[in-house]
N, C-alpha and C positions, 0 to 999 in steps of 0.2 A: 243747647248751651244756655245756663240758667243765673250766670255770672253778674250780666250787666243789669245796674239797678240806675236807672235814670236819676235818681235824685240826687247825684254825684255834679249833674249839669243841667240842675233847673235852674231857669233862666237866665241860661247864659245866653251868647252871641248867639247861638243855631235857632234855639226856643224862641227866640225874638224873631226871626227873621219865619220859620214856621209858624207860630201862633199868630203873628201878625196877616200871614197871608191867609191861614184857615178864616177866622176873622172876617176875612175881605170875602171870600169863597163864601162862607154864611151868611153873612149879609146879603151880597147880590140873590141869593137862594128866596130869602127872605123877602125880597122887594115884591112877590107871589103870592096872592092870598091862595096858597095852593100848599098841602102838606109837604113835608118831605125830613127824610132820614138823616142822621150824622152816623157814619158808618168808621169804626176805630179799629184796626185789625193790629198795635201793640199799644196797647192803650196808658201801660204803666200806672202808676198811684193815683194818678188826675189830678193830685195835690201833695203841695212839696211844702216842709217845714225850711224858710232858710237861717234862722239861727240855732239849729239844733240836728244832729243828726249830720247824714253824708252830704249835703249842700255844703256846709261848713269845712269840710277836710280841703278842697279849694278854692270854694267861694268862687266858683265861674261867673255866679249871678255879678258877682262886684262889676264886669267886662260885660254884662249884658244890660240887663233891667235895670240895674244901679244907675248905669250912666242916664239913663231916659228919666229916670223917676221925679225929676225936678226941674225937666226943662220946661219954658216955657214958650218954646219957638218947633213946637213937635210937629210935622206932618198933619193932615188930616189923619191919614190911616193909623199915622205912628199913633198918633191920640186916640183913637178912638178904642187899640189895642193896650195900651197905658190903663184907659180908663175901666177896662175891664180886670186888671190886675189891682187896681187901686179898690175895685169894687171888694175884694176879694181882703183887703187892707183898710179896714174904713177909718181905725186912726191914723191913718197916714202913714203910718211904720211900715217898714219893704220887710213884712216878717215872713208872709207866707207868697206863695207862685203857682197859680193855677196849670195844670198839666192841658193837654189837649181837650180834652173831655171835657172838663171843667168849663173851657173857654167857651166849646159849645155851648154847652149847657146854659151859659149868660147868655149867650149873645140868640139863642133860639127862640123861637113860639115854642110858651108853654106846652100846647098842643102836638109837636116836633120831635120826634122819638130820638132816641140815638143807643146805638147797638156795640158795643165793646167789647172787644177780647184782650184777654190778656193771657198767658201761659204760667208765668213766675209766680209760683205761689203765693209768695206772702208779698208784692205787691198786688196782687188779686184780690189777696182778702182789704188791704187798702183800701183798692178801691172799691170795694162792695160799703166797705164803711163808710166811704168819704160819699159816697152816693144811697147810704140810706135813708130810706123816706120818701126815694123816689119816684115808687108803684111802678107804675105799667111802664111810663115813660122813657125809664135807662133799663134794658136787659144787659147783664153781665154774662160774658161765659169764660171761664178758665180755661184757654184752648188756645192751637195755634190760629192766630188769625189768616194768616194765608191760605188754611183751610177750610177755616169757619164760614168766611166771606162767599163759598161758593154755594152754600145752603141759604141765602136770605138774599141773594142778587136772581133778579130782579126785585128791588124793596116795592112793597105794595104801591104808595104814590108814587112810583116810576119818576122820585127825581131823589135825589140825592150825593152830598159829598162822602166821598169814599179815602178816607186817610189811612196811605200804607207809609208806616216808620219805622221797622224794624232797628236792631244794633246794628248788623253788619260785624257783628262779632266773628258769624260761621260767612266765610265767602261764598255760601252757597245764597245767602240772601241777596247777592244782588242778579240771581238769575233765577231766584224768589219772586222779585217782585216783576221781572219782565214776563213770569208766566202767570202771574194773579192780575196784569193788567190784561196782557191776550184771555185769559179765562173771563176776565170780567164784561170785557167789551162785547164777546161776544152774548153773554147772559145780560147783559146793561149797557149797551153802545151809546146812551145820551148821558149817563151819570156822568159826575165831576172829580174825577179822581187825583187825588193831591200823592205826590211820594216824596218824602224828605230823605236825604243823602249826607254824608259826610265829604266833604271835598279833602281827597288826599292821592297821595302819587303812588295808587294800585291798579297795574290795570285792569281787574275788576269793574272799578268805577267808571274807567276812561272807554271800558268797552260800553257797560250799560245804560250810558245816554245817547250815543248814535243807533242806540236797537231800541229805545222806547223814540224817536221821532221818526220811525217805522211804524207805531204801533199806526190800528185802521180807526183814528177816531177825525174828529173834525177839524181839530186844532191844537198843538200843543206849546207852550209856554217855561222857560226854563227863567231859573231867577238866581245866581249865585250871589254870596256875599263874601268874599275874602277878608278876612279881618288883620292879617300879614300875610308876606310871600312866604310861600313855600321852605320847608327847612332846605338847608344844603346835604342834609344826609337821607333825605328823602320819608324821614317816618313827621309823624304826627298830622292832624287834622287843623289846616290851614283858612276851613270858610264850611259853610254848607249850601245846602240849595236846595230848592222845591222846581220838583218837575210836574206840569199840570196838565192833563189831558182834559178836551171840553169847557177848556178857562171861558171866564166871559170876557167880554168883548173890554170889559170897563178896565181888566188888570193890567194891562202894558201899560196903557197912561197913570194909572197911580203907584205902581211899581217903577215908572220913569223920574218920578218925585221923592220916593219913599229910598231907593236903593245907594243914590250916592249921597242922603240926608246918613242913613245908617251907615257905609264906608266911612264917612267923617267923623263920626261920632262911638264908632264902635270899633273901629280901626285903631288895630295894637302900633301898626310900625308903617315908614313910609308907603308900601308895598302893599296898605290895604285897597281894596278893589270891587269892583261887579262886572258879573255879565247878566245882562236881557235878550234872552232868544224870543223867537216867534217862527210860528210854523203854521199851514193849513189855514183855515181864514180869519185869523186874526192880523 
């Protein structure tokens, strides 16, 4: 399915709450004078125009990065994720939104590879543009990433974050990503594997988190951000959430600060909310 074009919801409520935690995931990575990989298996445009173009037809960004752009009482992390968007904005105008990739690509040692796939054509060739000039550094491939991912795990310096994000367009992706995590752990059992979710009332979803705090790693980390309660007719996408295998040690404490800072401030209706799990030894 080749429908979903992310720039419809760059930088809304989700992108905030994922970019923010990749962010945190690369930095602790970084604290390392030791290489290591950024690994994208749906990597999308990397970069979203928000005055022009499909950002504009709902302006999700307004309920996400908008609200952030000009406070002055942000989080440590909240900021320090701000500041990377703002890099990216250096008039100060909230015109463009860095995609995943992109956020790497700031926040890494130049030295620091990062590996992407994408499938969708023509944001493909986006992102081959938005990252030209990059040499060796960004390899692109036009592919499904749930399959790509199993040609290049284990990455050479045997550490790296591994961001799986699919749509969840085809229901089949969320038993997607419970078999690229089993595949990966076993070919890479120390990597730091991030999976971004949509929180909605399918049980698809409500099966595929009690099977990934199954999976065999050392520890895992669930992080929701409900931004209103659930519909009464049970469709639409209520919150998202980062499910983290291998988190470090440092993310419950600043994800303890960072998650009811964002419910207050990114929260549509009284019913906005979080949950912080932990599992294994964190």
């Amino acid at each position: 399915m080749l429908s979903y074009r992310h720039a419809f919801h760059a930088g809304n409520h989700a992108d905030v709450l994922k970019h923010l935690i990749e962010i945190e995931l690369l930095n602790y990575l970084g604290q390392k004078d030791k290489p290591y990989w950024y690994i994208d298996t749906h990597a999308g445009a990397g970069a979203y125009s928000l005055v022009e173009g499909y950002a504009t037809k709902n302006a999700e960004f307004e309920s996400g990065i908008a609200r952030l752009w000009q406070r002055d009482d942000l989080p440590e992390a909240v900021r320090g994720y701000v500041e990377v968007v703002k890099r990216m904005n250096p008039d100060g105008e909230l015109k463009f939104y860095p995609g995943s990739p992109w956020c790497a690509a700031d926040v890494m040692p130049e030295s620091d590879k990062l590996r992407l796939f994408e499938l969708h054509p023509t944001d493909a060739q986006l992102l081959q543009q938005n990252f030209e000039g990059s040499g060796r550094r960004v390899q692109i491939q036009q592919a499904n990433g749930f399959e790509g991912i199993k040609a290049i795990l284990p990455p050479p310096p045997r550490r790296a974050l591994v961001l799986i994000d699919p749509p969840y367009e085809d229901k089949r992706d969320y038993q997607n990503v419970n078999t690229a995590l089993k595949e990966g752990l076993k070919r890479f059992a120390t990597g730091v594997y991030a999976v971004w979710y949509p929180c909605l009332q399918r049980a698809e979803m409500k099966e595929m988190i009690p099977a990934l705090k199954k999976l065999p790693a050392k520890n895992w980390l669930r992080a929701e951000l409900h931004v209103q309660g659930p519909s009464a007719d049970g469709f639409g996408m209520h919150g998202s959430g980062m499910f983290i295998l291998n988190a470090p040690w440092t993310l419950p404490k600043t994800l303890n600060e960072v998650l009811p800072y964002l419910a207050q401030h990114l929260g549509q209706d009284a019913k906005a909310s979080f949950i912080l799990e932990t599992g294994g030894d964190l």
